[in-house]
N, C-alpha and C positions, 0 to 999 in steps of 0.2 A: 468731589471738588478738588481743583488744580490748581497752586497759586502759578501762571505762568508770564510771560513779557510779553508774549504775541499767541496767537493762535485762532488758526481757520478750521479744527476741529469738526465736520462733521456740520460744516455752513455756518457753524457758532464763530463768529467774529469778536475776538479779543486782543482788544488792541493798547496796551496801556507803553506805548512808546513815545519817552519824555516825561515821564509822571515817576515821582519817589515812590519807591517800592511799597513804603508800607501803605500807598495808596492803589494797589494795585488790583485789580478787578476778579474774580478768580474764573475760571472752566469749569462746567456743569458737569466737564468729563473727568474722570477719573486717569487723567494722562501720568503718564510715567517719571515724575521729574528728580524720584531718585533712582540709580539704575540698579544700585543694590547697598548695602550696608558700608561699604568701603568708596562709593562711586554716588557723585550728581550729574545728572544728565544734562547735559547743554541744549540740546532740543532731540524731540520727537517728530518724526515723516514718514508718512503712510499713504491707504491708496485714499483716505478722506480728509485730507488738510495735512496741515503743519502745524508744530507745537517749537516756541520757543524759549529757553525758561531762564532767560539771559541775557542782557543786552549785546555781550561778549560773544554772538557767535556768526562765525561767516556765511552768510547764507548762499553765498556764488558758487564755495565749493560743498555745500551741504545738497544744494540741489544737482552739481555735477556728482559726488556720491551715490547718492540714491540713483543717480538715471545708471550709474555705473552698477548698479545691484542686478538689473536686468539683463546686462551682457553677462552677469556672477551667474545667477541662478537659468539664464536659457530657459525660461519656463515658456516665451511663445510657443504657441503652437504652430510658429510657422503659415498658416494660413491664406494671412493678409498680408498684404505688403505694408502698414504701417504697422502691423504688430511687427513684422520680420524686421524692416528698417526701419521704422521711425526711433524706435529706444536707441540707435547706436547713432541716430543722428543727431538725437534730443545729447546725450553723452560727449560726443564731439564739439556740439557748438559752445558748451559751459563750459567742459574745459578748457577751450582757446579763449574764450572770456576770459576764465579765471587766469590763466596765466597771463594776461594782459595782452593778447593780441585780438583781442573781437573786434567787431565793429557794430553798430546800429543794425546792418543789414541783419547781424549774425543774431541779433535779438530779437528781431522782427521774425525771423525763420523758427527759430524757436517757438513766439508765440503761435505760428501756422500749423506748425508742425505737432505740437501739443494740441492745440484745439483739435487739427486733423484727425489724430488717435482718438480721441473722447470720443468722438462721433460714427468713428470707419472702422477701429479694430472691432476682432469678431473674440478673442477673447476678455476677458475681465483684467487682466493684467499688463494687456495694451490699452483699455481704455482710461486706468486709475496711474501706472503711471505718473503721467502728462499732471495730473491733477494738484500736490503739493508745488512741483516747479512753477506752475503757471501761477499761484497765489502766490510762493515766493516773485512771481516775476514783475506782479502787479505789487503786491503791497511795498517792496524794496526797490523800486526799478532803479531808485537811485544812485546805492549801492552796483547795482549792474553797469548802470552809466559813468559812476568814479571810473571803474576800471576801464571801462572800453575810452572813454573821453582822457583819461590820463595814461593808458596803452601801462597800467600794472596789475602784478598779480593780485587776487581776492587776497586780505588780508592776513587772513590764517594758510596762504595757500601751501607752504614749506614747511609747516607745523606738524608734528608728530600730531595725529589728535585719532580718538578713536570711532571707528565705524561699526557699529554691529549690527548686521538686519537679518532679518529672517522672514521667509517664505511662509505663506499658511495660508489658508481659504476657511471660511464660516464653518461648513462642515468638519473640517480637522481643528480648528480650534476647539470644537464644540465635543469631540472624540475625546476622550480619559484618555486612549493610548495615541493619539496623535495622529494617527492614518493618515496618508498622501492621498486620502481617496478622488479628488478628480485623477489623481496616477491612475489608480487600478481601473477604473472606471474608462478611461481613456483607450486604457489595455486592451480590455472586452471589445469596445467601439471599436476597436484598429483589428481585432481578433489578435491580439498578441498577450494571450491568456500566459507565456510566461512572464511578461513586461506585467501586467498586473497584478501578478501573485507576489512576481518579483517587489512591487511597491509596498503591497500588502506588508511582507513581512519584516519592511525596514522595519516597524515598529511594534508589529504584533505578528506570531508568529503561526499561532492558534486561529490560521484562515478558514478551514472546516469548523471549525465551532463559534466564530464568533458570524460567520457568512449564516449561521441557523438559529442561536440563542439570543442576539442582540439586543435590547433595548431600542437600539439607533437611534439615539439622542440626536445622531449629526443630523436625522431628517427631519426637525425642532429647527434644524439651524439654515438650513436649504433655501437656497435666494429663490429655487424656483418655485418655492410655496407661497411667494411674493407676486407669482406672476400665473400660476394655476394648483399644481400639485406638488408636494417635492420626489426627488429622483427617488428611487426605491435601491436605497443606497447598501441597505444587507443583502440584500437579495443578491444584488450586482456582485458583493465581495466573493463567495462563495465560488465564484465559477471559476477561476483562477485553480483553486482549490481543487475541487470537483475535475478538471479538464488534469492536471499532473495527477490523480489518482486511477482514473478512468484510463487511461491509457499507459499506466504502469510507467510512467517515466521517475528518473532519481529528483531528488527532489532540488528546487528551483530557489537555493539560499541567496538575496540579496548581499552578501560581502562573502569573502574569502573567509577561512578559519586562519585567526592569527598566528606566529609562530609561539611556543609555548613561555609563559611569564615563570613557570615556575611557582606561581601562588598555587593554593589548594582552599575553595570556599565550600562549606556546609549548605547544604538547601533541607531545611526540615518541613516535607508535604512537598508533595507533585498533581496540585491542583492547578490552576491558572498563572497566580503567580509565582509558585514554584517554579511551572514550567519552563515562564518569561524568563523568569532569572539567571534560570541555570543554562538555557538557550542564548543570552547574547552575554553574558561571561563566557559559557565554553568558547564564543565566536570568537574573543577578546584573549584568547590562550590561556584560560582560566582553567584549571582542572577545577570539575564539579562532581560532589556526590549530592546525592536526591535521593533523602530517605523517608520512604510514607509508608505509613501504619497498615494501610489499608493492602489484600494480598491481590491489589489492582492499583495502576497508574490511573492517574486523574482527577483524584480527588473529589468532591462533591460533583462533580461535571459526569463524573464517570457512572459513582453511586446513585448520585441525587436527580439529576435530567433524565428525563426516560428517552427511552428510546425512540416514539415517536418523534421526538424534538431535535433529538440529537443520538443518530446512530452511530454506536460506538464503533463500527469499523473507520469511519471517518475520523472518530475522536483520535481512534489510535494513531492513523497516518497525521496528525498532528504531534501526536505525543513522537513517533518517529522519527519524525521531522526534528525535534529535540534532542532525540538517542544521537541520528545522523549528525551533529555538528560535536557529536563524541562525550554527552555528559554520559554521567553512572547513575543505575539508577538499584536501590535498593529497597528492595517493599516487604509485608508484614515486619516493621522496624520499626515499633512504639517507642519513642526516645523521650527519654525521664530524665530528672535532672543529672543524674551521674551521669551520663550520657556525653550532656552538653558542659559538665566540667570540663572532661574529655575533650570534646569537640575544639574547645578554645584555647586547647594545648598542640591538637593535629594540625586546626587549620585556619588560615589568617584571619577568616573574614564566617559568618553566620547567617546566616537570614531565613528566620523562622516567618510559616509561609502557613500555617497549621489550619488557620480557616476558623468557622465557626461551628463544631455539630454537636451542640448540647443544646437541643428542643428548651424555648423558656415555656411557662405556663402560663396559661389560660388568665391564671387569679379568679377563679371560680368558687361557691362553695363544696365542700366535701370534695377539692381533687384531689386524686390520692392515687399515687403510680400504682396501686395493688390492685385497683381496682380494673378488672379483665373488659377491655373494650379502652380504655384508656392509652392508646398510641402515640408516640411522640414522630414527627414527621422523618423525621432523618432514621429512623430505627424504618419505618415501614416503609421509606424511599431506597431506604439500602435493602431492603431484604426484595422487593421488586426487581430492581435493577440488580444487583448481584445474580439475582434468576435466570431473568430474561437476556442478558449481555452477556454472561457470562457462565451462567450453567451451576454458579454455587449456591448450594443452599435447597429450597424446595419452593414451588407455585405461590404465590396470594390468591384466595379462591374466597370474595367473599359475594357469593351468592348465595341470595335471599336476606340481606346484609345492609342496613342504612348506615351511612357515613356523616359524619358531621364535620366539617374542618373548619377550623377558625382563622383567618388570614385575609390578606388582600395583597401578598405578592407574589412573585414565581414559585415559590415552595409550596404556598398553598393551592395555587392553580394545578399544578406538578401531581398534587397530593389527589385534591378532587379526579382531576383529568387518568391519571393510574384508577382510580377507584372504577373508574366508567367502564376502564377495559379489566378489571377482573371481576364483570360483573354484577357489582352493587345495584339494589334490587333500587336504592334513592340515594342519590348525593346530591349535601347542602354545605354550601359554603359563607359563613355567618361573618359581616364584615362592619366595622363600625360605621364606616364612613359611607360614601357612593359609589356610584355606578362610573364615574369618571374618574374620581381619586382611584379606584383600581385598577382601570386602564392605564392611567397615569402612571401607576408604577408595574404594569406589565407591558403589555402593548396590547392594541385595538383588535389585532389579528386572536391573539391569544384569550382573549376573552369573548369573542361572537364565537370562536371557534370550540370553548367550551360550555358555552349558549345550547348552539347547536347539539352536542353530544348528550347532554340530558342535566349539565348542573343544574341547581336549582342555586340561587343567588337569594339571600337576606341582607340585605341592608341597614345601616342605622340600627344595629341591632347586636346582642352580646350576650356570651352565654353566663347565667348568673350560678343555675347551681346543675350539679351532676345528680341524679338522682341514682341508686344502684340497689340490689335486691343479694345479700351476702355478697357481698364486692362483684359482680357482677352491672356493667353499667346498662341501665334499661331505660330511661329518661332524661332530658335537660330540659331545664325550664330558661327561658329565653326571657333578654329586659329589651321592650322597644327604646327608643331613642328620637328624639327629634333635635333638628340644628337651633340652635339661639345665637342671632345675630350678637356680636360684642359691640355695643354703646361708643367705646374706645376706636370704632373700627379697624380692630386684630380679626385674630383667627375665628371665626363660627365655633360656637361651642357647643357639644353635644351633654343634650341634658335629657334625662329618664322620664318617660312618660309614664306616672302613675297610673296603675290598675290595668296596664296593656300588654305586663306579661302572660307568656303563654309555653304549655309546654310541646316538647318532638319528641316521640318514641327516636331511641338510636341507641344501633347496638356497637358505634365507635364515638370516637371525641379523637381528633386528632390534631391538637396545636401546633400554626407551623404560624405565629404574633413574631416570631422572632428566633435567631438560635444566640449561643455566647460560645466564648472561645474556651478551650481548657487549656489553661497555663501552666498546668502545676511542670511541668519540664523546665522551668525557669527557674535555676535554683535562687532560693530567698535570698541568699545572702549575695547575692547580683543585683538586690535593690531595682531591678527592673520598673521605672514607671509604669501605671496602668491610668486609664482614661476610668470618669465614671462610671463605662457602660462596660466595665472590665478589660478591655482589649490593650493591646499594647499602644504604648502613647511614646508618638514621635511627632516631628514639627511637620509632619505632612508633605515637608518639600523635600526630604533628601533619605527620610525613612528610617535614618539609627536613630536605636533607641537611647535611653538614660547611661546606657553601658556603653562602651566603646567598641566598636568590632561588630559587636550583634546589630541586626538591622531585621525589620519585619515589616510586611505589606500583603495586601490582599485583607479578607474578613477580619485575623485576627489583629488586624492594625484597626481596623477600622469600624469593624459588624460587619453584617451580609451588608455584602453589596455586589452589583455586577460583575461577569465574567468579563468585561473591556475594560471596569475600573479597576479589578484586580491585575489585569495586563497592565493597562495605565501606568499604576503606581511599582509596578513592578521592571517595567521597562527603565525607569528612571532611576530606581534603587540599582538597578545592573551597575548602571552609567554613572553613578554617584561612586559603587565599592571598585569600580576599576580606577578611578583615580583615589581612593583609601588606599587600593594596596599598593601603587606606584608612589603617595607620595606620607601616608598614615593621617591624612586631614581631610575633612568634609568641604565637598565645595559643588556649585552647582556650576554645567556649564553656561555660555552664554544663548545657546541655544536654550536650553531650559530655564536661564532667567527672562528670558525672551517670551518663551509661552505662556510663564505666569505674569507678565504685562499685560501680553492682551485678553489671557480670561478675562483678566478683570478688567480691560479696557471694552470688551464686547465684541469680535470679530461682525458678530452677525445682528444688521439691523433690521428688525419684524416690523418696521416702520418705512422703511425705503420702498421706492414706489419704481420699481423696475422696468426699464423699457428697452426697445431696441433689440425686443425677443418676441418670435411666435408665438402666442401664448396659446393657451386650450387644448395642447399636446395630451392625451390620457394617458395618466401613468401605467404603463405594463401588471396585472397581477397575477402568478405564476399559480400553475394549479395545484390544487390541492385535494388529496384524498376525498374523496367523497364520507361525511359524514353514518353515513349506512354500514361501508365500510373497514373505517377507521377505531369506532368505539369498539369495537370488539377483537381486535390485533395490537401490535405493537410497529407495523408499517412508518413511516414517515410519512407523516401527513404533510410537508412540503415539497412539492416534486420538482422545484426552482424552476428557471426561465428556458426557452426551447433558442435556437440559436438567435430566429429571428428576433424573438422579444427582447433578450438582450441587449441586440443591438439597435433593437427602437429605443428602449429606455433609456443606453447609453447617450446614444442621443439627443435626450434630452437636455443633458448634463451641459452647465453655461460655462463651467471651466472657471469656478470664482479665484482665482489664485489670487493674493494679495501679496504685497511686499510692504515690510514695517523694518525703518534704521533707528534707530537713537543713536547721537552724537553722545561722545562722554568725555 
């Protein structure tokens, strides 16, 4: 809810002009109408209405503004000729208005001109546009008409007053690291896979690995799942990636590396956000050092993803891609807290990046790490992948061998799916919830795809006790579970169905419910806040923590979570310590207070009824390993899209670019 003066919002008409404030009606929407702690926003203008929150504001040159953002950002694609001209004509005619020279006609042309685009442009950025002006045009014509009828400037029109707007599309808002993806998408379609890559890495660098481990939330957010299927938006990333490996070219950096600042920042782990970090600080003239414990870059991506999912020759030409813009990198470097005394005397700035890999437990009876079968996920996901990637260590070999792993997210998928290919004679993956909460938090792909290979899936279901034979684990006994609706209408509660447990012969048990972070590198008397759930606690928006200088992001900011959300939040911690160390204060910029409006405003409506598109287009699906195949190698079972399919699916793509200003 929004207390605002006027607004067309998204068809919601509120209109409280004339009326004392405190009688003022409020927006269903959650619009912006402070812009940040120091700043109120005078109005909000996007591609779905207008938001006023003021009696005080011009709207003659609010609307000339915003059509001016489209000559700013050049995101037509050229196309049509009212995408191409009509925004510089929609621009021209407001501002002779404003300045006091329009006429009738010049208003009239506007509204032709505006409805023209809604109707005729072939992008989403010529059609929405037109749309806030043309509401301003109707609900205030009046204001339009002082000025032309009295030949003076729009009232604010010589006024310092501020503009900020920013470019986004449903899918990139809906991205943790902010992807320009109709850019790279575009790329592909044009074949100009370094324009793509090039997009890609404005904001994530890690295009080989997020192009294969994705979540893709953005395809949650895809207008064209409004009108059939959405783009197959990871899929698409990858090629950019994939095309400058393949063909041995240098790599394909979106900015120049800056001239040297002179600062020196600490990156402790060279997992994801590590990566980020230390990738667009070196860009920024940042000397970076990158020290991970592990006697391998990549941190859980590296250890923990196997290699069917994500081949580590690919991982590396990312991690490269990293070295290339000139960070340091130092490994087997477990850093303790004398370390980081150290650390804050060397160099300006911190950012612990350490991740989470301490397996939590089961809460079972009789668990007991002594007991032989008892495996914590991340110990048996490193000792696979250490193998298989990279040659240290010795085989996983458990044939003739049942598995049992407790989870329902990627570590546990990770755990079962390894299990398949060394072997295991049965693997069972025991999960509380369903069959779709675990999709939910993998992806649809990742779960028929270990369907297929031989998991066996428990449901509604938890493991109660370990049973063992002189520490030797040889049985669990299992509790069924059924959902109970909550009276309240909250969450479904799961409640234990008496006399329906049962036991499984198993000669592992391997918890992957969750991992926690290990802190002790923190020295105590740093007072370091910590969150409930152990991890370091920061305000989520700009990443330092309770100390000054130190900054943390990825897992240990936050628990496991995503390799885009560790980019995410790491891309943004970059861009936060580059103006620490230029001016020693926290601040975000307006671009990034920008983003956090419209998360929470909604970029993308699952409700909009899309037209003026082909629909029934089938999405592209790239082959994959054959299941006969695959459970017995370590292969990648994704073998991405072939030229042409790429370029169908790009095709699909409706190019949703949106443009959003706040006045302030």
């Amino acid at each position: 809810m929004s207390k605002v003066y006027f607004s067309t919002w998204n068809g919601e008409l509120v209109n409280n002009v004339g009326k004392p404030e405190e009688e003022w009606e409020e927006s269903a929407y959650n619009l912006p109408a402070s812009y940040d702690e120091h700043r109120d926003s005078k109005a909000f203008i996007g591609w779905d209405g207008v938001s006023l929150f003021n009696a005080d504001v011009d709207v003659i040159r609010l609307a000339m503004e915003y059509a001016a953002q489209y000559q700013v950002y050049s995101e037509a694609c050229g196309r049509c000729a009212p995408g191409r001209w009509g925004g510089r004509i929609l621009y021209d005619q407001l501002d002779k208005i404003a300045r006091g020279e329009g006429s009738v006609a010049d208003l009239e042309h506007l509204k032709e001109i505006g409805a023209s685009m809604q109707v005729t442009s072939k992008c989403e950025i010529g059609k929405t546009v037109p749309t806030p002006i043309l509401d301003l045009m109707k609900h205030f014509e009046h204001e339009f008409m002082a000025c032309i009828n009295e030949q003076k400037p729009s009232k604010h029109y010589n006024e310092t007053i501020g503009y900020i707007a920013k470019i986004t599309a449903p899918c990139t808002d809906a991205c943790p690291a902010h992807v320009d993806i109709p850019g790279y998408i575009e790329g592909v379609r044009d074949l100009r896979f370094d324009d793509s890559l090039e997009a890609t890495r404005q904001t994530m660098p890690l295009a080989h690995t997020c192009g294969r481990v994705c979540p893709h939330p953005c395809e949650d957010a895809c207008r064209r799942t409004n009108l059939d299927e959405p783009i197959s938006i990871m899929a698409l990333k990858r090629l950019g990636a994939d095309w400058e490996t393949d063909h041995g070219l240098d790599f394909f950096h979106p900015m120049e590396k800056a001239p040297s600042t002179g600062k020196k920042v600490a990156v402790i782990g060279a997992g994801p956000a590590g990566l980020t970090t230390a990738y667009y600080l070196a860009a920024d003239g940042v000397e970076v050092d990158v020290y991970e414990e592990l006697p391998v870059l990549g941190g859980e991506v590296a250890v923990g993803v196997p290699e069917y999912r994500m081949p580590v020759d690919k991982y590396n030409q990312d991690i490269e891609c990293v070295r290339d813009m000139g960070v340091n990198f130092i490994v087997n470097s477990k850093i303790n807290a004398d370390d980081m005394r150290r650390f804050e005397k060397e160099y300006d700035a911190i950012m612990v990046a350490t991740g989470t890999r301490i397996s939590k437990k089961v809460y079972c009876d009789n668990e007991r790490f002594e007991i032989k079968g008892y495996w914590s996920a991340i110990e048996m996901l490193d000792k696979i992948n250490l193998w298989e990637k990279y040659g240290i260590g010795e085989p996983v070999d458990l044939t003739g061998k049942t598995v049992v792993c407790v989870g329902g997210g990627f570590t546990s998928m990770d755990v079962v799916r390894c299990s398949i290919r060394a072997n295991a004679k049965k693997v069972y993956m025991i999960y509380r919830r369903d069959e779709k909460t675990i999709i939910n938090n993998t992806t649809y792909e990742e779960y028929h795809e270990a369907v297929e290979e031989g998991v066996e899936f428990i449901f509604h279901s938890a493991v109660a006790k370990m049973n063992d034979e002189e520490d030797v684990l040889k049985s669990l006994i299992v509790d069924k579970f059924e959902l109970v609706p909550d009276p309240d209408g909250g969450r479904a509660q799961l409640v234990k169905i008496e006399g329906e447990s049962y036991s499984i012969e198993a000669d592992f048990l391997i918890p992957a419910v969750s991992q926690a972070a290990d802190l002790k590198l923190l020295p105590q008397e740093w007072e370091i806040e910590k969150t409930s759930w152990g991890t370091v606690k920061t305000n989520g928006k700009d990443y330092m923590t309770s100390k000054k200088g130190i900054f943390a992001s990825g897992d240990c900011e936050y628990g496991p979570m995503t390799i885009v959300n560790a980019v995410g939040q790491a891309k943004r911690a970059s861009s936060v310590i580059i103006r620490y160390l230029q001016t020693g204060e926290i601040s975000l910029s307006d671009d990034e207070i920008m983003e956090d409006h419209l998360r929470k405003l909604h970029v993308y409506d699952k409700k909009e009824k899309v037209t003026g598109w082909l629909g029934g287009l089938p999405r592209q699906h790239s082959e994959i390993l054959d299941v006969d195949i695959r459970k017995f190698n370590n292969k990648e079972v994704n073998l991405g899209f072939t030229q042409e399919e790429a370029m169908s699916e790009a095709d699909r793509c409706m190019r949703c670019y949106y443009i959003a200003m706040i006045a302030t």
